[in-house]
C-alpha positions in Angstrom: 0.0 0.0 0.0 1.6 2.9 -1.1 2.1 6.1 1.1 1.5 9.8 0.0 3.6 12.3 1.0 2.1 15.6 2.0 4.9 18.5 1.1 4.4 22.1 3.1 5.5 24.5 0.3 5.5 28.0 2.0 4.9 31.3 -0.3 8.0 33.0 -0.7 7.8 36.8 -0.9 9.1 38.2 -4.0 12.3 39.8 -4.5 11.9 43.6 -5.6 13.0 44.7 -8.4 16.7 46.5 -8.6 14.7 49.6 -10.5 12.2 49.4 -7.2 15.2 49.9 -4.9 16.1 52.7 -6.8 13.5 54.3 -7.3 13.0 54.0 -3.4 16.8 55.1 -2.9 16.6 57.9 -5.4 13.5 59.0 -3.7 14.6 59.5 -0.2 17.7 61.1 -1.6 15.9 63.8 -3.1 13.6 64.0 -0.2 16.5 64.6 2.0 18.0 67.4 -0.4 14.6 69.3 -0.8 14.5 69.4 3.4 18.0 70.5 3.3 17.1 73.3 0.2 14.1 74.4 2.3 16.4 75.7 5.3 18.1 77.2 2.9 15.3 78.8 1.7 13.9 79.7 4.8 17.0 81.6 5.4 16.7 83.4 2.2 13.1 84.2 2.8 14.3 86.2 6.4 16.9 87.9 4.7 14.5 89.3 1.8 12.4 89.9 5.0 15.0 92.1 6.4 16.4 94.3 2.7 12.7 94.7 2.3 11.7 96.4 6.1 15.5 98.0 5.7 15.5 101.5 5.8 18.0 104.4 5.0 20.7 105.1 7.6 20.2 109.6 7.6 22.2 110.4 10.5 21.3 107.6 12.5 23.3 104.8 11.0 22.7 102.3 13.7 20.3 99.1 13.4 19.4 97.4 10.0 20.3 100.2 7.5 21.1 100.9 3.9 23.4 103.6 2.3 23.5 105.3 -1.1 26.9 106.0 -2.9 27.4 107.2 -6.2 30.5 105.7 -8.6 31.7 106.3 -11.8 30.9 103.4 -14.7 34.6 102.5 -16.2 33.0 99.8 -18.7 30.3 97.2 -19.3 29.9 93.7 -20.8 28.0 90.5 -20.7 28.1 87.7 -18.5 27.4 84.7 -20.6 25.0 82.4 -18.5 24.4 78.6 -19.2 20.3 77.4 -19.8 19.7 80.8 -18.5 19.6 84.7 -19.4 22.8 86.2 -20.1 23.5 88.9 -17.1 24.8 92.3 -17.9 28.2 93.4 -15.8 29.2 96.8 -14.9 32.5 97.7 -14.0 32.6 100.9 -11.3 34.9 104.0 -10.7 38.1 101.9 -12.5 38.9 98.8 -15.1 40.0 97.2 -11.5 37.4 98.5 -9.8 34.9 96.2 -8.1 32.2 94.9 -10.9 28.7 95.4 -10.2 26.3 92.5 -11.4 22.8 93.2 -12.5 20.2 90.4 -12.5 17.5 91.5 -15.3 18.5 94.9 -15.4 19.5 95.3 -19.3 16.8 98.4 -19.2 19.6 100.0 -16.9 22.6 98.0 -18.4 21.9 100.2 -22.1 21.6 103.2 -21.1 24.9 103.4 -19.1 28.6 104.6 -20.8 31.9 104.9 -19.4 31.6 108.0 -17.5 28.6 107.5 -16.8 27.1 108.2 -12.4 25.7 105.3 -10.8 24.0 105.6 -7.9 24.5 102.5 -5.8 23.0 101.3 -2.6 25.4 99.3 -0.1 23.8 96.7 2.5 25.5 94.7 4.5 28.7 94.8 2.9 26.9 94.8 -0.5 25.7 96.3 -3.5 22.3 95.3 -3.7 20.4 98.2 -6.2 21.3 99.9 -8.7 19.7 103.2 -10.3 20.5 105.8 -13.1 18.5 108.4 -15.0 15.1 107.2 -13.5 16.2 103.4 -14.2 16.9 100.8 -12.0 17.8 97.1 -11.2 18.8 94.9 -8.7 21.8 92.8 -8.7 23.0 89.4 -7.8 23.8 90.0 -4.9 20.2 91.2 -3.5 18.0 89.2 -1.2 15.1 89.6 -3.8 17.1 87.8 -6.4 16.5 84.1 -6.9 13.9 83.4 -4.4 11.4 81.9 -6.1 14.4 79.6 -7.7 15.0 78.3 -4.2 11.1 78.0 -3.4 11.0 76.5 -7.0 13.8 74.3 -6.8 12.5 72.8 -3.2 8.9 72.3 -4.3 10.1 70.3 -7.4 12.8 68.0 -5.7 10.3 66.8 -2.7 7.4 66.3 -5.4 9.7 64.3 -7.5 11.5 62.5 -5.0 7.9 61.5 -3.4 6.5 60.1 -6.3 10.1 57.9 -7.3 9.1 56.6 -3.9 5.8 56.1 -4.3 6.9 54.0 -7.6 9.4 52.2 -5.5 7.4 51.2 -2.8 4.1 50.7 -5.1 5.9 48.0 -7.2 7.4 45.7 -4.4 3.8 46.1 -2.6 2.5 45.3 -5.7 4.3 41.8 -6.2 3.5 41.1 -2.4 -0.6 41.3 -3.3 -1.0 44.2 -1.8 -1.3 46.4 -5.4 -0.1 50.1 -3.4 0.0 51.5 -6.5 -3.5 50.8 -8.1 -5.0 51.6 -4.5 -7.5 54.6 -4.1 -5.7 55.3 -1.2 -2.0 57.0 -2.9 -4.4 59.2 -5.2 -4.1 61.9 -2.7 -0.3 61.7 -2.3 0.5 60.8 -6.0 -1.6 64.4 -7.2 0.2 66.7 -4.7 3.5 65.1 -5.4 2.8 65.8 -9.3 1.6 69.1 -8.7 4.6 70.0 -6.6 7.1 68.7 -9.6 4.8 70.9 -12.0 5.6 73.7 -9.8 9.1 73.0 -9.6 9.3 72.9 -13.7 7.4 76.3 -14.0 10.2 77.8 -11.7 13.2 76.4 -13.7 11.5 77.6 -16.8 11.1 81.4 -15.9 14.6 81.2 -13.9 15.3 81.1 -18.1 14.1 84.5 -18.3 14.2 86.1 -15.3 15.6 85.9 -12.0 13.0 87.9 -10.2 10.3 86.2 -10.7 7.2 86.4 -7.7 7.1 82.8 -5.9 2.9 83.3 -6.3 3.3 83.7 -10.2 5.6 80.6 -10.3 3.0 78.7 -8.2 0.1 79.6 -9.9 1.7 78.6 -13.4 2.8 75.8 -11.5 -0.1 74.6 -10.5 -2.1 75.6 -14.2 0.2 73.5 -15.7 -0.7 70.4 -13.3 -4.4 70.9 -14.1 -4.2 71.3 -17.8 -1.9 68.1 -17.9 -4.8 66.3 -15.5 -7.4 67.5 -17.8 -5.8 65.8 -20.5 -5.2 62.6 -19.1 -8.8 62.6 -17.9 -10.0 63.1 -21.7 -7.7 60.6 -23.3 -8.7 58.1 -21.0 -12.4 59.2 -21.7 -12.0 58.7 -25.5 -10.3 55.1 -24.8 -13.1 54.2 -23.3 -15.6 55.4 -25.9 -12.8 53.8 -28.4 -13.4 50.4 -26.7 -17.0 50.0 -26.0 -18.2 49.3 -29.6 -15.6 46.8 -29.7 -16.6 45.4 -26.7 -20.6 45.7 -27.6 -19.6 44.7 -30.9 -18.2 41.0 -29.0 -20.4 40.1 -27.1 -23.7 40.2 -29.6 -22.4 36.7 -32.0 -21.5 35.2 -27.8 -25.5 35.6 -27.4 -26.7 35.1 -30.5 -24.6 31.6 -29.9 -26.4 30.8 -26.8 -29.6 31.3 -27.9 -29.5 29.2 -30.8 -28.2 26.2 -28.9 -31.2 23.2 -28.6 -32.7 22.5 -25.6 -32.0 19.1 -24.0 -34.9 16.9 -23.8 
């Protein structure tokens, strides 16, 4: 009399994919960087804070002050700029004089000739604003240069890195049963994540053309983008589905038609 054998064989969980882990590595990098970038940022955003309640010294120089002086423009030329607008240089009271940057100031930048008064304002060691014959511009080195960048720049990396992580994490869930991914659940985190990388995009995009662009406009072109690219997901998976229900209608008429004409068993 022969014997079965009953064999235990226990699920193993499957491996996750090497593009899963680095996705999920990738992820919590660039979640890291944006927290850093967002100090950063912060920091930024207190010194604009502080330029912008500033107030002339007068004859009290004391506290958080600016000062005018005027210099004499010795020459001019263009700062070539990589992926991004070219900045115009101006070089003060000699040719080994200190050079004065301006960030979109070529209104200001073609109007000045060697000779030329400049009227300067200093900061905290620095030449922040620049003005001549009713123009003016502020240079690189002002606190209400680049922040939108930074706010741009931070936005983008933590929306990015959270969805690379979602991906990650979504996949190996995926091939444990659990299907993270297809869920209802990550909707709400994968829509701000994408909207926060859309963001991110529209503030690389105007730092192209300007570095003094309002952190509300960037986030409001940001965020247009993000519902315009929704909207058109939405109707391309509307018009698959009207694509694919005649087909489907069209399939299962001959698989009724079939059954009906089958005879009835006595």
């Amino acid at each position: 009399m022969a014997h079965g054998t009953l064999r235990v064989v226990t699920a193993q969980p499957s491996r996750r994919p090497r593009w899963a882990q680095l996705c999920v590595l990738v992820g919590a990098c660039l979640l890291l960087t944006s927290a850093g970038m967002a100090v950063l940022f912060g920091r930024g955003l207190a010194e604009r804070n502080a330029y912008t309640n500033a107030r002339a010294c007068g004859a009290d120089p004391s506290g958080d002050c600016w000062v005018e002086v005027s210099a004499a423009v010795a020459g001019k030329h263009a700062v070539d700029r990589v992926f991004a607008a070219d900045e115009k240089a101006v070089q003060i009271n000699d040719l080994s004089g200190p050079e004065i940057v301006l960030a979109d100031g070529g209104h200001l930048w073609s109007i000045l000739h060697p000779g030329d008064r400049l009227t300067l304002r200093l900061w905290r060691g620095d030449f922040v604003h620049a003005s001549a014959a009713g123009r003016s511009a502020e240079t690189t080195a002002s606190p209400l240069i680049d922040t939108s960048r930074w706010y741009a720049e931070t936005i983008g990396l933590s929306g990015l890195g959270s969805l690379l992580l979602i991906a990650g994490l979504g996949w190996s869930s995926r091939h444990r049963g659990a299907a993270l991914v297809r869920q209802r659940a990550v909707a709400w985190m994968i829509r701000p994540a994408s909207a926060a990388l859309c963001v991110g995009i529209a503030g690389m995009v105007s730092g192209l053309f300007t570095r003094s662009a309002s952190i509300s406009m960037v986030t409001l072109a940001g965020l247009a983008g993000w519902g315009l690219t929704e909207l058109a997901i939405q109707a391309s998976r509307l018009m698959r589905r009207r694509a694919a229900a005649p087909v489907l209608a069209a399939a299962t008429i001959p698989a009724q038609a079939a059954g009906e004409s089958q005879p009835l068993s006595s």
